[in-house]
C-alpha positions as CSV (number, residue, x, y, z in Angstrom):
1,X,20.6,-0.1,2.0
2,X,17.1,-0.6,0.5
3,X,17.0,-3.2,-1.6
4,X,13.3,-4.0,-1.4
5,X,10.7,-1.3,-0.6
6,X,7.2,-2.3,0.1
7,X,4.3,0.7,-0.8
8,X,1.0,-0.2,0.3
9,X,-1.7,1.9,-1.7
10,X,-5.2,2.8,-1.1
11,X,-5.9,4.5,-4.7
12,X,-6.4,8.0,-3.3
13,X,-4.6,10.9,-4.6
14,X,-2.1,10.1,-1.7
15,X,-0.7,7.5,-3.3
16,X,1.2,10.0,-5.8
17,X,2.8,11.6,-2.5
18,X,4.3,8.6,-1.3
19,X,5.3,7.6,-4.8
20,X,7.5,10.7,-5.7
21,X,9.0,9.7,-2.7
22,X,10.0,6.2,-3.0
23,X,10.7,6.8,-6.6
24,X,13.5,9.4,-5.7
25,X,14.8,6.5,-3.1
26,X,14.5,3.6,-5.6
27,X,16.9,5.7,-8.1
28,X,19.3,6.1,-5.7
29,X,19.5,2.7,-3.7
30,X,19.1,1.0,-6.7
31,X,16.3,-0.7,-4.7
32,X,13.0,-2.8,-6.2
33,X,9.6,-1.3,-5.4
34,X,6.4,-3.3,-4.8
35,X,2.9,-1.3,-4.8
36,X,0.5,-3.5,-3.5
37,X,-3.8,-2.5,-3.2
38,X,-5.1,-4.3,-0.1
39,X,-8.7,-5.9,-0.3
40,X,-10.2,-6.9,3.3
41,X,-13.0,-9.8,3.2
42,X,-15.2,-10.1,5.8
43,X,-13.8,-13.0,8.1
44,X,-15.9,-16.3,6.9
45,X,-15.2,-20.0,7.7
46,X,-17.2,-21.2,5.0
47,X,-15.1,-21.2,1.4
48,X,-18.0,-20.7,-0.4
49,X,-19.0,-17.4,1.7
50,X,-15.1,-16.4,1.1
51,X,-16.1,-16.7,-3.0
52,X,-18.9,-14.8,-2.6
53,X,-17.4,-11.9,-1.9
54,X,-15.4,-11.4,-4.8
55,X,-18.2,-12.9,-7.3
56,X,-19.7,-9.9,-10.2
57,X,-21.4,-6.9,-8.6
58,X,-19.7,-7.7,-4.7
59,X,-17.5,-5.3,-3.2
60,X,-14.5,-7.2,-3.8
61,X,-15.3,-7.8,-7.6
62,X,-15.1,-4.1,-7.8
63,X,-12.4,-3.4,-5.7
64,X,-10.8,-6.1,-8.0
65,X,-11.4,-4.1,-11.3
66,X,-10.6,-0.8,-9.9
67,X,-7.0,-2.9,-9.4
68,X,-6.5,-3.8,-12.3
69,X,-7.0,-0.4,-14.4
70,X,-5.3,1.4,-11.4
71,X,-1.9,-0.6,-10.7
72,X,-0.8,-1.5,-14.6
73,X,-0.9,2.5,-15.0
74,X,1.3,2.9,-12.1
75,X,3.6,0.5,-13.2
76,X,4.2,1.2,-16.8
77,X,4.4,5.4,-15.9
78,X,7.2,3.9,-13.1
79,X,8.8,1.9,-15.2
80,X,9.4,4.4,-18.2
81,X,10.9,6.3,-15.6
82,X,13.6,3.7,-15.0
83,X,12.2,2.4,-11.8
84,X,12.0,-1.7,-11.0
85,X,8.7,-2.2,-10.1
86,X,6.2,-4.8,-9.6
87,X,2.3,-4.2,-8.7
88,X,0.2,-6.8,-6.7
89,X,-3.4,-6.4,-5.9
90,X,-4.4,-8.5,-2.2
91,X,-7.1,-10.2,-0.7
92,X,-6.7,-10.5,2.3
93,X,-9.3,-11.4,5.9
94,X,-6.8,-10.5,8.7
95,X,-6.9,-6.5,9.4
96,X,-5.1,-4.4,6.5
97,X,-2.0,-3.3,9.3
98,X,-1.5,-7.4,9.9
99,X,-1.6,-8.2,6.4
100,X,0.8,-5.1,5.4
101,X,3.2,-6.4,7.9
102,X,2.5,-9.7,7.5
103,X,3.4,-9.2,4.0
104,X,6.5,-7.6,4.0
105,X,8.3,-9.8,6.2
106,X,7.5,-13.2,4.5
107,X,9.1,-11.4,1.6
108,X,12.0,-9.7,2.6
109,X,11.5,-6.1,2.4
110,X,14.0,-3.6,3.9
111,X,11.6,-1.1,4.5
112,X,7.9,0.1,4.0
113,X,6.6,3.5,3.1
114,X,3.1,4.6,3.4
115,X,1.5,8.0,3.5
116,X,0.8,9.6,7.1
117,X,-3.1,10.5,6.8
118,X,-4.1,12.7,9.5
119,X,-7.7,11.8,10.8
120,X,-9.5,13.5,13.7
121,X,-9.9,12.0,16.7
122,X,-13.4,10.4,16.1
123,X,-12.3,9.3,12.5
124,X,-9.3,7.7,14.3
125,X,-11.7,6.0,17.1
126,X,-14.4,4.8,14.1
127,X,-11.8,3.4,11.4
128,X,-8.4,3.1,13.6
129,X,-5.5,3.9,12.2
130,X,-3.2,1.8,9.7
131,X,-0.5,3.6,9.6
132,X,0.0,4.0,13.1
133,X,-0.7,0.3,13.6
134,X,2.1,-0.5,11.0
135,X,4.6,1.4,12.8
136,X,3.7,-0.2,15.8
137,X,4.0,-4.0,14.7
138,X,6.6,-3.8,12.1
139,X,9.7,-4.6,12.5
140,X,10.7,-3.4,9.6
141,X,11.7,0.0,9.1
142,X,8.2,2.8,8.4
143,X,9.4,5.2,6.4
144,X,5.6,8.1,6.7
145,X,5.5,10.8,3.8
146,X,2.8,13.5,5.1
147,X,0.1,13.7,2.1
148,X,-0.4,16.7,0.5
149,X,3.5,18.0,0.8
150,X,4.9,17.9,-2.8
151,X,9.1,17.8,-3.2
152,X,8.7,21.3,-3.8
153,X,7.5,21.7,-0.5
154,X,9.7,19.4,1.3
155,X,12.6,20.8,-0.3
156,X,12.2,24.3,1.3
């Protein structure tokens, strides 16, 4: 049903909610998951502004290192569970919710599960919401896991 499952990550303590779930899925569909780390550039013309932004000490250097002590964790712990996984870490200049999207359908996922963050109306406004803008482009199936609900909490 699902062979490929994409799981965007934003390496909060979320991540671990939508995880259990699409771990518990993978076992049973026998599906593939792919964790991917989004990194958004600022929106340059110039090739040499784009390498700026992920030279030492920029944002995107960091975001770049945080990556890649973050994701090989994820996917060795995954994979000593039994789980077919693959990490990739993204840098991207189109909006996260385009990319995400974008993403998934040039490689053939069957579905994408993120975790449904709840932000106030003003922190909605200022940053949008990704999720929501997911859903609304994709036409892939959204699978949402509401953060802080563990399986023991879902199960009841």
């Amino acid at each position: 049903m699902y062979r490929k499952i994409l799981v965007p990550l934003d390496g909060s303590k979320n991540d671990e909610v939508v995880i259990e779930h699409v771990k518990v899925m993978a076992s049973e569909f026998n599906s593939s998951l792919t964790l991917i780390l989004l990194h958004r550039l600022a929106k340059a013309e110039d090739p040499f502004e784009r390498q700026m932004q992920m030279e030492d000490g920029s944002s995107g250097y960091r975001a770049k290192l945080r990556a890649e002590a973050y994701l090989p964790k994820l996917e060795e712990s995954l994979r000593a569970q039994g789980v077919n996984v693959s990490t990739e870490f993204l840098v991207v200049e189109e909006p996260e919710a385009q990319a995400i999207v974008r993403y998934a359908q040039e490689n053939d996922f069957d579905l994408i599960a993120l975790t449904n963050r709840e932000r106030s109306p003003i922190g909605s406004f200022f940053f949008g919401n990704i999720e929501e803008k997911v859903r609304r482009r994709s036409t892939i199936p959204v699978l949402f896991v509401s953060e802080g609900r563990s399986q023991e909490e879902s199960s009841r």
